[in-house]
N, C-alpha and C positions, 0 to 999 in steps of 0.2 A: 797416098800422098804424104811429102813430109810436111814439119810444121810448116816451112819456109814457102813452101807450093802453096799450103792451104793459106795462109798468110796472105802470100800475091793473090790467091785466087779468090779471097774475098774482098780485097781493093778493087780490085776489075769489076768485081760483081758492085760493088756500092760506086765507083765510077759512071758504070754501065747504066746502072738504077738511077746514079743522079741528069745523065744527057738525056735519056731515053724518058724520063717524068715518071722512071715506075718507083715508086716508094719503097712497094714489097720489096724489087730486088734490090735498092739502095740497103733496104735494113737488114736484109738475110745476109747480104755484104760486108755489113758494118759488125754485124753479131760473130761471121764467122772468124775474121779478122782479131775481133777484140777476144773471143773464145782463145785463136794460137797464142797472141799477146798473153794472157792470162800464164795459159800452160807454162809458155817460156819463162815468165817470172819466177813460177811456183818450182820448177827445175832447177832455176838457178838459186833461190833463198832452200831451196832444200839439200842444194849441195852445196852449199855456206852450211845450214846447221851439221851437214852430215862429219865436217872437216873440223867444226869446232865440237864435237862429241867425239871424236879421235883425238883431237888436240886434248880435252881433259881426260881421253885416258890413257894417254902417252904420262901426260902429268902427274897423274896418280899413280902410275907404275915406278917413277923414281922416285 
């Protein structure tokens, strides 16, 4: 699955979990959900740091 799929597909599941009264699958939901969230951030502030460690060594080459 990609993030985007797992993402939706633990909204559905904490959806699901909340009509249905089941807790467990509400939280496995919310867990798997906030897990892609996670990834997505650390991807994106990693490829910030990765441009700005190119940026100083572009800078220190001139």
């Amino acid at each position: 699955m990609t993030d985007q799929s797992d993402k939706l597909g633990g909204k559905a599941k904490e959806v699901t979990g909340k009509l249905t009264g089941d807790d467990e699958m509400e939280s496995e939901g919310r867990t798997q959900r906030s897990t892609e969230e996670g990834k997505e951030k650390f991807e994106e502030a990693s490829g910030k740091a990765k441009g700005m460690v190119e940026g100083a060594k572009d800078k220190l080459k001139d």
